[in-house]
C-alpha positions as CSV (number, residue, x, y, z in Angstrom):
1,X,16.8,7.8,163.4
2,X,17.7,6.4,160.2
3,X,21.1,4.6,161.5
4,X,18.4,3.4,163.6
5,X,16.5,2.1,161.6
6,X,19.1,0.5,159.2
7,X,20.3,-1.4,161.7
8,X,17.3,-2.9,162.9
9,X,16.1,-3.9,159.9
10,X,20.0,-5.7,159.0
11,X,19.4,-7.3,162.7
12,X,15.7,-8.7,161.8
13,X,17.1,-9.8,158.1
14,X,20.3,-11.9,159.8
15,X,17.6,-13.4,162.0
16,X,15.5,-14.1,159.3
17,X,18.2,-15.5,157.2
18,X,19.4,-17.5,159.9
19,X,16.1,-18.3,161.4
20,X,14.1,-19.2,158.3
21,X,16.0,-22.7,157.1
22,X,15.9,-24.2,160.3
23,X,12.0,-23.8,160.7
24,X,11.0,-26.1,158.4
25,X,12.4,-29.5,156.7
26,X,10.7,-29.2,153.3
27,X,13.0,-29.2,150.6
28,X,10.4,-27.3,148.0
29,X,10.3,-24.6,150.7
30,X,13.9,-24.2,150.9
31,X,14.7,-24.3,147.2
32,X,11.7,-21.6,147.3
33,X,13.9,-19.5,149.9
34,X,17.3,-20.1,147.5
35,X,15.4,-18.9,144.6
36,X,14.1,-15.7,146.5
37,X,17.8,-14.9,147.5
38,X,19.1,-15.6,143.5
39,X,16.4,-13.6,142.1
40,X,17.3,-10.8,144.8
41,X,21.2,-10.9,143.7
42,X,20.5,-11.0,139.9
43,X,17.8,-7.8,140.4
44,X,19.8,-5.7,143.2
45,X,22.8,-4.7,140.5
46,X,20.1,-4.2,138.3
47,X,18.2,-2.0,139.6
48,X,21.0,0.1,139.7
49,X,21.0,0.6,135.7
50,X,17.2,0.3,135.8
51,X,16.0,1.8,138.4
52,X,18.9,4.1,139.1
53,X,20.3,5.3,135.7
54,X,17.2,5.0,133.8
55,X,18.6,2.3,131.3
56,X,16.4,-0.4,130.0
57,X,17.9,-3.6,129.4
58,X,16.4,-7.2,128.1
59,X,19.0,-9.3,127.6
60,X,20.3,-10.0,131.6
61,X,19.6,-14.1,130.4
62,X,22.9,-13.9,128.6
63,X,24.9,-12.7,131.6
64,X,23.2,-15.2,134.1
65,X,24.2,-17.5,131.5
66,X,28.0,-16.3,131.0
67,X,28.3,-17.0,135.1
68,X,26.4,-20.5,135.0
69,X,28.6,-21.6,132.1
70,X,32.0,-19.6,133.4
71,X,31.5,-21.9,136.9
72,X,30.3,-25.3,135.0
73,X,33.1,-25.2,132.3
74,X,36.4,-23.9,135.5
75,X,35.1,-26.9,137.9
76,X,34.2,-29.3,135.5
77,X,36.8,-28.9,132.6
78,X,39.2,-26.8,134.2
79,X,39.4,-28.4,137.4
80,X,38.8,-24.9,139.6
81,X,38.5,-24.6,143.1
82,X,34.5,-24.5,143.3
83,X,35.3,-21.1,144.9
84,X,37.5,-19.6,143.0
85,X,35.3,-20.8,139.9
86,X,32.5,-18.8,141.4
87,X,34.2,-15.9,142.2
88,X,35.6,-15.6,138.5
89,X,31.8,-16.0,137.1
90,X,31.2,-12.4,138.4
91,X,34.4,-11.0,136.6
92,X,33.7,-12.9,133.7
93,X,30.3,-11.6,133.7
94,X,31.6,-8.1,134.3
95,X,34.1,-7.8,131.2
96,X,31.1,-9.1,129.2
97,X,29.1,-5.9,130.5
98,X,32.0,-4.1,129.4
99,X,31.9,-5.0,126.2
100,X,28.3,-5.0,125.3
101,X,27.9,-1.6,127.0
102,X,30.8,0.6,125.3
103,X,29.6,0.2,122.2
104,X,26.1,0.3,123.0
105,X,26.2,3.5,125.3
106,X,27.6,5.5,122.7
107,X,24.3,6.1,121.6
108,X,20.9,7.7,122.9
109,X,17.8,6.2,122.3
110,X,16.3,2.2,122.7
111,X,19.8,1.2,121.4
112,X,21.3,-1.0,124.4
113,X,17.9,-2.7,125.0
114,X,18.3,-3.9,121.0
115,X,21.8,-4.6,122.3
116,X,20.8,-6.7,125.3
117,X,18.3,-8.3,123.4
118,X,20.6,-9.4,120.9
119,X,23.0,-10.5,123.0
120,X,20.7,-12.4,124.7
121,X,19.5,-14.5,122.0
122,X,23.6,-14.7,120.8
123,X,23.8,-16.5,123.9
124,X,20.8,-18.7,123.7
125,X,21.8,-20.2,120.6
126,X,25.3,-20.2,121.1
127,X,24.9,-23.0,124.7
128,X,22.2,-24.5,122.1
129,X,24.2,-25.4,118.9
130,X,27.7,-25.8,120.5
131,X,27.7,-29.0,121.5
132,X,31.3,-29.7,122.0
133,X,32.0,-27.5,124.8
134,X,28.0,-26.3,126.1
135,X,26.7,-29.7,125.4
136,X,22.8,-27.8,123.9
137,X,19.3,-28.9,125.7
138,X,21.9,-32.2,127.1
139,X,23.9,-29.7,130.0
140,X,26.9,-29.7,131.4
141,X,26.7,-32.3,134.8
142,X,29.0,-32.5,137.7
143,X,28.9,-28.6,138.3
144,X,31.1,-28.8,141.2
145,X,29.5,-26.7,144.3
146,X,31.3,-25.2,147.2
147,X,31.9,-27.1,150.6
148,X,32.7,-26.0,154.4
149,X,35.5,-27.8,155.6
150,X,35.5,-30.6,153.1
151,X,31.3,-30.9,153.8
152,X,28.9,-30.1,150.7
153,X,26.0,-28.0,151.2
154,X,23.0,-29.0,152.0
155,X,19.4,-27.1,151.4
156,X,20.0,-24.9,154.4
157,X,23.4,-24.0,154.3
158,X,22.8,-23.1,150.5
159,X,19.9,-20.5,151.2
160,X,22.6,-19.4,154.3
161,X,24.9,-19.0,151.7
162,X,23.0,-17.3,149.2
163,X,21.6,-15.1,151.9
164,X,25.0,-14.0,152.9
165,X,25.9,-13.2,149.6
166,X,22.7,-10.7,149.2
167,X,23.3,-9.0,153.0
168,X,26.7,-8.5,151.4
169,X,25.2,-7.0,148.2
170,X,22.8,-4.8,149.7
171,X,25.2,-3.2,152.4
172,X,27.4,-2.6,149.5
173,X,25.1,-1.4,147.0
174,X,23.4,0.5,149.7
175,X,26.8,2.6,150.7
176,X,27.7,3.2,146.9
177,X,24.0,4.7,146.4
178,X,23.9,6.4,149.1
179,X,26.9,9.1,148.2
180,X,28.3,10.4,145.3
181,X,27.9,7.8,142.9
182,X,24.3,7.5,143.8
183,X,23.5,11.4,142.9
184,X,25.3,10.7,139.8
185,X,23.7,7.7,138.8
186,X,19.9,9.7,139.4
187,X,21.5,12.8,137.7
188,X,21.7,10.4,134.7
189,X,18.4,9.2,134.8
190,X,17.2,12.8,135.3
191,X,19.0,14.6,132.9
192,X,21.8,13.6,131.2
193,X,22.9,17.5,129.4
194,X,22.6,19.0,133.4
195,X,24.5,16.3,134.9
196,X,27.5,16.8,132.1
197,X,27.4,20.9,133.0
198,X,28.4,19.9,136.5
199,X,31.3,17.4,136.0
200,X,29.8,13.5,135.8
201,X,30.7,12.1,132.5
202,X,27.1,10.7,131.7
203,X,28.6,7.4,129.6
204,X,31.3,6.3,132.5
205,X,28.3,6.2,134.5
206,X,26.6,4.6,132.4
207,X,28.8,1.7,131.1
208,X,29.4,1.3,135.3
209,X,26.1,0.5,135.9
210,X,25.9,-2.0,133.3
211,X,28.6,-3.5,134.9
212,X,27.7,-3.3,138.5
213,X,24.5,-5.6,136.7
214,X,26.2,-7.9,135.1
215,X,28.6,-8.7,137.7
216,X,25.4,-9.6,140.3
217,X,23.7,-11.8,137.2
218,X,26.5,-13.6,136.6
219,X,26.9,-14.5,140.4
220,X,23.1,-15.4,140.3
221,X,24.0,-17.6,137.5
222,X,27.2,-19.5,138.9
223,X,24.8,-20.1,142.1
224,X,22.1,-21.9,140.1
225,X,24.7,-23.9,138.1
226,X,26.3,-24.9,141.4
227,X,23.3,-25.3,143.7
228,X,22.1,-27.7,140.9
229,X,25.4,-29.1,139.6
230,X,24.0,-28.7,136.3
231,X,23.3,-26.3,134.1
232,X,21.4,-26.4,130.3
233,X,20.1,-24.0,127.6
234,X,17.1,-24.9,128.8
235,X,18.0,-22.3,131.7
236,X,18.6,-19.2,129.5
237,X,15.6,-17.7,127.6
238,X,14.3,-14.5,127.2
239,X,11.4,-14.6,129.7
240,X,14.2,-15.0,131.9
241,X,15.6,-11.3,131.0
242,X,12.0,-10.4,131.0
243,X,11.5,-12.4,134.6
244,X,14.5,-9.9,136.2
245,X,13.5,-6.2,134.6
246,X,10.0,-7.2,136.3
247,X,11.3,-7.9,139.7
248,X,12.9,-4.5,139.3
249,X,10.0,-2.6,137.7
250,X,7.6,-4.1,140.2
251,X,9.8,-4.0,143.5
252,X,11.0,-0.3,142.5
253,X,13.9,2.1,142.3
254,X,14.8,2.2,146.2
255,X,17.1,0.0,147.7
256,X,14.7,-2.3,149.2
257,X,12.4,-2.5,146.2
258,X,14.4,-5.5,144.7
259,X,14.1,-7.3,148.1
260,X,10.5,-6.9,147.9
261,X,9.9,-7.2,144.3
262,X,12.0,-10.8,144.4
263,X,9.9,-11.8,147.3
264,X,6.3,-11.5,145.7
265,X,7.1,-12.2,142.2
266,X,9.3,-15.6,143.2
267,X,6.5,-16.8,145.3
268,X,4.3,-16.3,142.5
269,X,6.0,-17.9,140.5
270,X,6.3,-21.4,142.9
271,X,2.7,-20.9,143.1
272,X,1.8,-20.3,139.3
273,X,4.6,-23.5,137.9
274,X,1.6,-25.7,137.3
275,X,0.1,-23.3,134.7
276,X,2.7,-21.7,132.3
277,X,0.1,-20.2,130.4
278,X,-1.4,-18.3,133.5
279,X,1.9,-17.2,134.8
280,X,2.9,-15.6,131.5
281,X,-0.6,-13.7,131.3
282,X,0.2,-12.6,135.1
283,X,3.7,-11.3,134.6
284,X,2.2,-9.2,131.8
285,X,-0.5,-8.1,133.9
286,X,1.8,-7.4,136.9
287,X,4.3,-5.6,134.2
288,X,1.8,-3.3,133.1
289,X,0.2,-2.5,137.2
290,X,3.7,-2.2,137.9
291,X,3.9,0.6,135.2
292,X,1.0,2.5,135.4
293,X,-0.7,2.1,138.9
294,X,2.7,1.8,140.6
295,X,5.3,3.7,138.4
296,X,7.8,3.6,141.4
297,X,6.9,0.0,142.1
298,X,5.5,-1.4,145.2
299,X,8.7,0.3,147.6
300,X,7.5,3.7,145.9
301,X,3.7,2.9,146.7
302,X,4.5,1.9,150.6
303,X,6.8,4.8,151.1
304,X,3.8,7.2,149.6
305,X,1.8,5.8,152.1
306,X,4.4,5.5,155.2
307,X,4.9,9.4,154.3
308,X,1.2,10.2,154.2
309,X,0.7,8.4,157.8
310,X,3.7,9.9,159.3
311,X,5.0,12.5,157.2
312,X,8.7,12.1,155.6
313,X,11.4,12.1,157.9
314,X,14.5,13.7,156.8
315,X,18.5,13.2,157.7
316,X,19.6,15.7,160.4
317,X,21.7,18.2,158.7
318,X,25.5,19.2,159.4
319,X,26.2,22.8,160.8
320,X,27.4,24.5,158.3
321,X,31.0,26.3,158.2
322,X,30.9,29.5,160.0
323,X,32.6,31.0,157.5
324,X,31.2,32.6,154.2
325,X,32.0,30.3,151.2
326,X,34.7,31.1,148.4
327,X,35.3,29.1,145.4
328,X,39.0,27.6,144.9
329,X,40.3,28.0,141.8
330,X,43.6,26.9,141.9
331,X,46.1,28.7,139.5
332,X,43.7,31.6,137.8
333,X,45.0,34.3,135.2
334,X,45.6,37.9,136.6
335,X,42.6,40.3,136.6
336,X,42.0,41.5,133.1
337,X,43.5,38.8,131.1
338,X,41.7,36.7,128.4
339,X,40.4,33.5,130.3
340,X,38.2,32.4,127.2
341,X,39.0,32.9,123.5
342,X,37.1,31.9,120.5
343,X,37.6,32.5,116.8
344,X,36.1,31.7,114.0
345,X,33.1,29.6,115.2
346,X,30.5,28.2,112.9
347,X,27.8,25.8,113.5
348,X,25.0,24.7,110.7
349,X,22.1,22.7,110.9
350,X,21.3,21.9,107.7
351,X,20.6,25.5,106.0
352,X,20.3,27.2,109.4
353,X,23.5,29.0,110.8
354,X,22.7,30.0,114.2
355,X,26.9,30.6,114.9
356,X,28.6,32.3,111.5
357,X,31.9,33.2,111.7
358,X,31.4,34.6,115.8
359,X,35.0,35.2,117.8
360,X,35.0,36.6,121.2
361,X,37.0,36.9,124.2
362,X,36.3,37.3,128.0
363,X,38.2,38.6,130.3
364,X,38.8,37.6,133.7
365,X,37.0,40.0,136.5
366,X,34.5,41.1,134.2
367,X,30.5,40.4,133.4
368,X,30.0,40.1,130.1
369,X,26.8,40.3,128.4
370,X,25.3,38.6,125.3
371,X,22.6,40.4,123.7
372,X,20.7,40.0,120.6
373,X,17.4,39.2,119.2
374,X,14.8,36.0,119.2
375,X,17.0,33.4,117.1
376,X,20.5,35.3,116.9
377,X,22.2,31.8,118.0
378,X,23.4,33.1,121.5
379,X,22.0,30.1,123.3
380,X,24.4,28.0,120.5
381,X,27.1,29.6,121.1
382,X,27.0,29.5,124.9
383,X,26.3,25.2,124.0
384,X,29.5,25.5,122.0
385,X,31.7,27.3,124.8
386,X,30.3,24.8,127.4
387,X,31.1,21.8,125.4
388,X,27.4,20.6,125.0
389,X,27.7,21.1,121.5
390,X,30.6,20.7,119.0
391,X,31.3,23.9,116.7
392,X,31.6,22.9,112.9
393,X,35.0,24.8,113.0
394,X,37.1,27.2,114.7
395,X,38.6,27.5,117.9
396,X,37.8,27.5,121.8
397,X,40.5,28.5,124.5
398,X,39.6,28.1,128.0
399,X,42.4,29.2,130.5
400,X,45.1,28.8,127.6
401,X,44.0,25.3,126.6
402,X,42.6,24.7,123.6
403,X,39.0,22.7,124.9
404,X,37.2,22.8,121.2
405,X,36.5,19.1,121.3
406,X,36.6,18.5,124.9
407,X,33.3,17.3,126.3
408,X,30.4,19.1,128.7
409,X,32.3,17.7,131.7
410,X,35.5,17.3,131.1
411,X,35.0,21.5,130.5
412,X,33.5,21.8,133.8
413,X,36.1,20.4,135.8
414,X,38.6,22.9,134.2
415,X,36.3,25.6,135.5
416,X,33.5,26.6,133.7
417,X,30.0,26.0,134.9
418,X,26.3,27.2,133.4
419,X,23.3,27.5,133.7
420,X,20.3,26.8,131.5
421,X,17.6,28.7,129.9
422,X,14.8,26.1,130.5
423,X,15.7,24.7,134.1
424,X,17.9,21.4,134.1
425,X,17.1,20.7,137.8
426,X,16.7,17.1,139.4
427,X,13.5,17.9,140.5
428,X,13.4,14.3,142.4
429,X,16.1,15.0,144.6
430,X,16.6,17.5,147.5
431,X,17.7,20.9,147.0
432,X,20.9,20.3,149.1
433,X,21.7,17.3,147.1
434,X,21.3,18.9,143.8
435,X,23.9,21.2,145.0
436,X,26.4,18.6,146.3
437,X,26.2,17.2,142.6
438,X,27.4,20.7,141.7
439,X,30.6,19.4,144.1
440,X,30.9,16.3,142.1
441,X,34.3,17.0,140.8
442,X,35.5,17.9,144.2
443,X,35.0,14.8,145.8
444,X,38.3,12.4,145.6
445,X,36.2,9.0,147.5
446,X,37.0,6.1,145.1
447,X,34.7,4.0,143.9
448,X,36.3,1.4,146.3
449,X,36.2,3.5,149.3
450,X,32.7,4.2,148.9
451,X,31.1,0.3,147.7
452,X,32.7,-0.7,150.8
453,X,31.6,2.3,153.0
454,X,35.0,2.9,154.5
455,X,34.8,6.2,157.1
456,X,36.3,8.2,154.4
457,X,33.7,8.4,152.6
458,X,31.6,8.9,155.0
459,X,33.6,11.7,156.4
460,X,34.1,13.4,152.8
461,X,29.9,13.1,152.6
462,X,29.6,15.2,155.6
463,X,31.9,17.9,154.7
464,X,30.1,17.9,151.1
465,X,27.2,18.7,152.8
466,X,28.7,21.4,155.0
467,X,30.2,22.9,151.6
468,X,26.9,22.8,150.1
469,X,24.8,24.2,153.1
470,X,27.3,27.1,152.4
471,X,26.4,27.7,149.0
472,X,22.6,27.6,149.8
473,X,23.4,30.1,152.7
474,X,24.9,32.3,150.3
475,X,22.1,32.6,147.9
476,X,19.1,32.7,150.7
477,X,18.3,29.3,150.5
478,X,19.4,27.1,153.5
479,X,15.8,26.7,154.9
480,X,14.7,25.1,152.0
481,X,17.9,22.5,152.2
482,X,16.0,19.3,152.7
483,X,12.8,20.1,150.1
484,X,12.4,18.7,146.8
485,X,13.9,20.9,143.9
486,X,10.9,20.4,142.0
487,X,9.0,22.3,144.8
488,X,10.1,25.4,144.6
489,X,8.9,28.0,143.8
490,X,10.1,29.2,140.0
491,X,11.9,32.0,141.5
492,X,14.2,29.7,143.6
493,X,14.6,27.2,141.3
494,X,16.0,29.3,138.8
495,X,18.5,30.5,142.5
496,X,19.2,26.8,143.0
497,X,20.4,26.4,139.5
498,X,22.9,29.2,140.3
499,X,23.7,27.5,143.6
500,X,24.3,24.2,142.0
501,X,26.7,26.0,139.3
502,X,28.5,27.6,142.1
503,X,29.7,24.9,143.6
504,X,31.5,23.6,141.1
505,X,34.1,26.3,141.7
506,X,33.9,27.9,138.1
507,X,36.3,30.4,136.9
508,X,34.2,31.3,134.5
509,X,30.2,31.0,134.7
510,X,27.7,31.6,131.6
511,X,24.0,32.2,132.3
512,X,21.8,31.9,129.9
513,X,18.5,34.0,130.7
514,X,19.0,33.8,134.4
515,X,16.0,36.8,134.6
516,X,13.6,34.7,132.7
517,X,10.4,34.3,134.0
518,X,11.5,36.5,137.5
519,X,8.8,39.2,138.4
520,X,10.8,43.0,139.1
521,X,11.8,42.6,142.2
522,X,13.5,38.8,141.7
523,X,15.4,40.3,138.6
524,X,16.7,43.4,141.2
525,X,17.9,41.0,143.4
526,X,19.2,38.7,140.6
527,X,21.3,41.9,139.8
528,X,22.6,41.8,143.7
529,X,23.2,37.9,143.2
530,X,25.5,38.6,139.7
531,X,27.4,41.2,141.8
532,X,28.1,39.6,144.5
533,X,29.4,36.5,142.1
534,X,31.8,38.7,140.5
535,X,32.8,39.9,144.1
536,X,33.9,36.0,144.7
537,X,35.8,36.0,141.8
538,X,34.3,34.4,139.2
539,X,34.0,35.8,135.8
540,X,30.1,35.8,134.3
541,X,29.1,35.8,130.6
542,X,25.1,35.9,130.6
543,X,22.5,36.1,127.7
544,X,19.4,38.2,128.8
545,X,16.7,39.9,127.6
546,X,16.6,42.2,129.9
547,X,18.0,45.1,128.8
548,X,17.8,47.4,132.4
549,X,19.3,44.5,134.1
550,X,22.3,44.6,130.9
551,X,22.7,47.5,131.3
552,X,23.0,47.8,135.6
553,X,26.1,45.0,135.7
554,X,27.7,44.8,132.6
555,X,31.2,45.6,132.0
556,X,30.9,44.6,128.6
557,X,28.4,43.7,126.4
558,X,28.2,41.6,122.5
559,X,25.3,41.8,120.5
560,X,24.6,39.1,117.9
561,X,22.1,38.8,114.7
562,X,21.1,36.2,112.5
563,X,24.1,33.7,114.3
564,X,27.0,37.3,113.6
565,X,28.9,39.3,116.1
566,X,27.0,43.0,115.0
567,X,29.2,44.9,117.7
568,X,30.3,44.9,121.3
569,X,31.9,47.5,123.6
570,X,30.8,49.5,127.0
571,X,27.0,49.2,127.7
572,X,26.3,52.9,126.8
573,X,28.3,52.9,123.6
574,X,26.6,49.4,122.5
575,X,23.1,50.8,123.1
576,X,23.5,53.5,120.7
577,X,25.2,51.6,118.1
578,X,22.6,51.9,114.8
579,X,23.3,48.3,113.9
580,X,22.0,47.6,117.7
581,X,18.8,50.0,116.9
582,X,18.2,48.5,113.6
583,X,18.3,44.3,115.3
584,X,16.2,45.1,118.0
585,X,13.8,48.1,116.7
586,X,13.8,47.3,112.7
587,X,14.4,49.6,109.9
588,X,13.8,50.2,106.1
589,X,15.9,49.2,103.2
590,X,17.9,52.7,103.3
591,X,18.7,53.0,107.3
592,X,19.7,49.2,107.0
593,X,22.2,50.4,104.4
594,X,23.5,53.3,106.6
595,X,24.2,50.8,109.4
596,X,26.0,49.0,107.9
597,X,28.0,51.8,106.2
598,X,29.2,52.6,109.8
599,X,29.7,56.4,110.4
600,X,31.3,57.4,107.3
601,X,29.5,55.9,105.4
602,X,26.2,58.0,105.6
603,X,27.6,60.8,103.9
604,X,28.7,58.7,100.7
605,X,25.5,58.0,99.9
């Protein structure tokens, strides 16, 4: 139904696009049309960084400009083919993404919007005061624009043109958002620590949605500069930058929202030329509608209201493999060999040590348990192991590789996967797709392959989703494949975080409270669930409170206080162990003493 769909909507634009020049002579009403199809092109790469990644950015005026001025200076200066000039706008506009993003990513925070801005106003007064080559307020004329067989464009072939160019965007956009690098992007937006644990590297994606923006802006820009054949400061200001974050914000996150949100706001903007003063006080308006009446824009409030008329239609699933799912882990250490070694790990935060001096090892085959008071830094050191946070010093081997300073997912893809004790879902996506992020570093579809939509990826999608329809069969919930993750109950939620963790294909898998919040009879069948994960394979180390469920699965268990490794052993032996009584229970001054005196050391007193 959706292929459908799709393809009668691409059949109704062509018409339109085709359709809409030849109806009507008026040359405002065709540069009206142009301008609609610029302002599309400029806001379709990005809303992928906006509305996609969750990255604010004010400064897109600087990389319209660096396409404008790339095109003006190669056909006027440089004598360029008109479209090979255009063509290298876009790349020119993408390294300058590049290199405004790595720097800027690095941090968290309202830093690239200070960036963007920044470089937006760099810009602006660079075209100003540089006369010699960006000739200020006077422009650059003679911007050469593209012909057809030695025939210039006229005012319908150039909203043809431009038209082209944004059918070609969307169905490329459109196929890269719709697979892997879609999920990614929204994992990003969602949560950044929960899309690390499951293998996306959270600043690649990042710095490649800046790009995938900047390249589209600077094509806008090279269009204006050639449609025009001129091209001035005049052109880049920041209510420019403002102009294309509000066709985004208003239009919305979905595919279609910057086609709509281009639409409205360019027509209001014809309409409103006469009275700057008005059409400033109306973008702020709009801005703020935009972001409180309509915080998924006007394609979130029609879809709200197409799903409340008709109810949501979903994708028809793929069968599933008849066979019961198994994680591949390639080359894994024999059964009872260390798979994970620490020593010596210390982490501070100021005067707080929540990790002093802790080593440990796990063995493969085993569940091993992490026990210890309110505060004993066990969710730390499970942070440190998974690469989330960086230990002070000392040392972490994973699979005999030293991965102390490797990153969240550059761990995951050598086999370790987690889960959280507050839930790290994507509670706007679909249980099945929060799983196939979990597959993320499974799928080999370059970026290439899935821009252009090549059957590849198309064919690697579907056997995702057979992979991941698996999983979900495997931990009970397959019926719930197509609901929001932010629907379920708590119960499955906290199952779907497993699920998702799972299909990574860990060797090793730390969960950290995985009981919490689970009435009796979800903890018993949590205790199934661990089992049965050892049964696959896959070694477990788990913090819990829980001390019946410790006790029912563990093979091993370490107890920690005050951020120290206090003993570890067999479950029976560790339960009896007085320095284990004395965390958990409390005792006076003199039984402290004798704990920590150890057997012998009772009688010395």
């Amino acid at each position: 139904m959706r292929g459908k769909s799709h393809l009668l909507g691409l059949a109704v634009a062509v018409a339109a696009i085709i359709l809409l020049p030849l109806a009507t002579a008026n040359g405002f009403y065709l540069k009206v049309m142009f301008l609609v199809g610029v302002n599309y092109l400029a806001a379709i790469g990005m809303n992928v960084l906006v509305g996609w990644t969750g990255q604010k950015s004010l400064g897109h005026a600087g990389l319209f400009a660096v396409g404008a001025y790339t095109v003006a200076l190669l056909t006027t200066k440089a004598g360029w083919n008109p479209w090979l000039a255009f063509a290298a706008s876009g790349v020119v506009a993408g390294v300058f993404g590049v290199v405004i993003a790595l720097p800027a990513l690095r941090v968290k925070g309202p830093a690239l919007a200070m960036v963007t801005i920044a470089f937006g106003i760099v810009v602006e007064k660079i075209v100003s005061e540089w006369q010699d080559v960006f000739a200020g307020q006077q422009g650059i004329y003679g911007v050469v624009a593209p012909s057809f067989f030695g025939r210039p464009f006229g005012a319908p072939e150039w909203v043809w043109f431009v038209g082209a160019l944004g059918l070609v965007a969307h169905l490329m956009i459109r196929a890269l958002l719709n697979g892997k690098y879609g999920r990614a992007f929204k994992a990003v937006a969602a949560a950044e620590v929960a899309a690390e644990s499951v293998g996306v590297s959270v600043y690649r994606f990042k710095v490649l949605a800046f790009v995938i923006s900047a390249v589209t802006c600077g094509l806008a820009g090279a269009l204006i500069a050639q449609q025009n054949q001129y091209i001035s400061s005049d052109f880049i200001t920041f209510g420019l930058s403002i102009f294309f974050l509000l066709i985004v914000l208003f239009g919305g996150s979905s595919i279609y929202g910057p086609l709509l949100g281009a639409i409205v706001l360019t027509l209001l903007d014809a309409l409103l030329a006469r009275w700057p003063d008005l059409q400033h006080f109306t973008y702020g308006a709009l801005l703020l509608f935009a972001l409180y009446v309509m915080p998924d824009g006007l394609s979130g409030a029609l879809r709200a209201m197409w799903r409340k008329l008709f109810g949501a239609g979903h994708a028809p699933l793929v069968a599933p493999s008849p066979t019961p799912w198994r994680p591949q882990h390639g080359k894994a250490p024999a059964s009872d060999r260390p798979l994970l070694l620490a020593q010596g790990l210390y982490k501070a935060y100021g005067g707080v040590v929540p990790t002093n001096d802790v080593s440990i090892e796990i063995k493969t085959g085993h569940v091993h348990s992490l026990i210890g008071p309110n505060g004993a830094g066990k969710t730390t050191l499970l942070n440190m192991l998974s690469g989330i946070v960086t230990p002070d010093r000392g040392t972490i081997q994973f699979g005999g590789r030293d991965v102390t300073r490797y990153a969240a997912h550059e761990i995951c893809r050598l086999g370790l996967a987690r889960t959280f004790q507050n839930l790290k879902l994507f509670n706007d996506m679909t249980v099945l797709d929060n799983v196939k992020l979990g597959l993320h570093t499974r799928l080999r579809a370059s970026f290439a392959t899935c821009l252009w939509g090549l059957p590849s990826a198309g064919r690697e999608e579907a056997s995702a989703s057979r992979e991941a329809l698996q999983i979900l069969e495997l931990l009970g919930l397959s019926n719930k494949a197509q609901e929001l993750a932010g629907s379920l109950p708590y119960g499955l939620q906290r199952r779907l975080e497993l699920a998702r963790a799972l299909a990574t294909h860990p060797r090793l898998l730390l969960l950290d409270e995985p009981a919490a919040g689970l009435n009796p009879q979800e903890t018993r069948d949590l205790v199934k669930v661990i089992a049965g994960v050892r049964d696959l394979g896959i070694t477990v180390l788990l913090i819990e409170h829980h001390m019946d469920l410790v006790m029912a699965i563990s093979d091993h268990v370490i107890v920690l206080d005050y951020g120290e490794k206090i003993a570890e052993g067999a479950p029976a032996t560790v339960q009896a162990n007085p320095r284990v009584i004395a965390a958990y229970l409390g005792a006076d001054d003199d039984e402290d003493e004798a704990a920590h005196a150890g057997p012998g050391g009772a009688g010395h007193g």
